[in-house]
N, C-alpha and C positions, 0 to 999 in steps of 0.2 A: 538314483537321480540326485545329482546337488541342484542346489537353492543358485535363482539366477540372482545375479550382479550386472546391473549398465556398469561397463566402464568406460569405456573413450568413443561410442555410439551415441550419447547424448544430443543429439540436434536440439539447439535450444532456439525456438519461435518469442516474435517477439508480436504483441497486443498492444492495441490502443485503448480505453477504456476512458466515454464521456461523463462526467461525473455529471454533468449537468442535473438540477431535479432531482439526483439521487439521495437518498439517506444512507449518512456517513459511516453507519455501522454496517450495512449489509453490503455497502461496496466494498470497506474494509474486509469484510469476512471472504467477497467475491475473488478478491484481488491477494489473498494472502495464500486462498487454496490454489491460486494459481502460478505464486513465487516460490511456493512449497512443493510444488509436482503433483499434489495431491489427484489432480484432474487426470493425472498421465498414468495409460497400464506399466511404463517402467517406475512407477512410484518407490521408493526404498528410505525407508527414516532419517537412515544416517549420510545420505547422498545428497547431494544438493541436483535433484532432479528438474528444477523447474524451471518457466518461461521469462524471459523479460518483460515487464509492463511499462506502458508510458499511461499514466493519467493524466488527461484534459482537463480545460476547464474546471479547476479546483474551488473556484473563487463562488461555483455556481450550486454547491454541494448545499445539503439541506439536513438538518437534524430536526428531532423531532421534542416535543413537550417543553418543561423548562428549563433545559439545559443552555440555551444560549445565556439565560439569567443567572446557570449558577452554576456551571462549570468553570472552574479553575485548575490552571495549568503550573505546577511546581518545578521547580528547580534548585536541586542543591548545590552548593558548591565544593562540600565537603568540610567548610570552616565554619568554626563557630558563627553563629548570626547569620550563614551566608543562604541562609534558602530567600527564594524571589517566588513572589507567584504573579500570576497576570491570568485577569478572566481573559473568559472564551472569544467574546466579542471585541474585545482589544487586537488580540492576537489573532482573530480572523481578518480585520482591516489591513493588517500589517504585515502578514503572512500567510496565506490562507493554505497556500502548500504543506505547511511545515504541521498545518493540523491534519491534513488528508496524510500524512507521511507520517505520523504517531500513530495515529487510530492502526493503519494498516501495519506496521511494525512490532507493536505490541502486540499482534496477535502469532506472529512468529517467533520462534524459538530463541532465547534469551543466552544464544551459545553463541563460537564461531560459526557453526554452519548457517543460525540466525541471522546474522550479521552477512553472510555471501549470500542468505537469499535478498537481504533487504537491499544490497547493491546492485539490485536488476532492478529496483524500483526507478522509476522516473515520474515524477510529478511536476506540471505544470500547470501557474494558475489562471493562462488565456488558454485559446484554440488550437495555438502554435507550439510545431513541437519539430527539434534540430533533428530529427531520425528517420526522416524518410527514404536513407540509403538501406535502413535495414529492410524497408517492404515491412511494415506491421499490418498486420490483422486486424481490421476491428468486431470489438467482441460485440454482440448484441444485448445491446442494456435492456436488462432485469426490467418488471414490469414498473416504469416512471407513475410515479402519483401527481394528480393535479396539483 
């Protein structure tokens, strides 16, 4: 018996996912087993088996204890002198995507195939999302805390 391979049977499903009320790390976590295929019996490591997601409402996302206070986001440039950092709360007024799209990124694989899951990602930080020709799914949000 050989070992199965998807190759050009991949249907790939695309989700909506409310960030609303959620905590940033377990949507993260929610949202990368599911760019990763992880969820799917055609699962395979080296395959880029997974679904496209669009995130909502990014801007309504929630962390928990004192990280809004002391988390800081780095950036090198690669030149001498050249790293920048900016807290959390700066870069949440001014981006708030761009932190819902870290958190979930960095939890996938730090390779090309890395890199092709996190290009299914879609993030947005109102209600409105330009994809409704693809017919998305919405997922049903993990249990929301008051």
């Amino acid at each position: 018996m050989s070992t199965y391979f998807p190759k050009g049977e991949i249907a790939r499903k695309w989700f909506v996912v409310d960030a609303e009320g959620q905590t940033l790390g377990r949507l993260a976590t929610r949202v990368a087993r599911i760019l990763s295929g992880k969820d799917s019996p055609k699962y395979t490591p080296f395959i880029d088996t997974g679904d496209h997601v669009i995130v909502i409402n990014a801007a309504k996302v929630r962390i928990t204890g004192l990280k809004a206070d002391s988390k800081v986001y780095y950036h090198y440039s690669g030149y001498p002198g050249g790293i920048k950092a900016e807290e959390y709360k700066k870069r949440f007024e001014r981006r708030p995507e761009q932190i819902v799209e870290a958190a979930i990124t960095g939890m996938l694989p730090h390779t090309k195939l890395g890199r092709a899951m996190a290009g299914k990602l879609k993030v947005y930080k109102g209600d409105k999302h330009p994809h409704a020709a693809q017919k998305p799914e919405t997922l049903a949000a993990a249990a929301k805390r008051a």
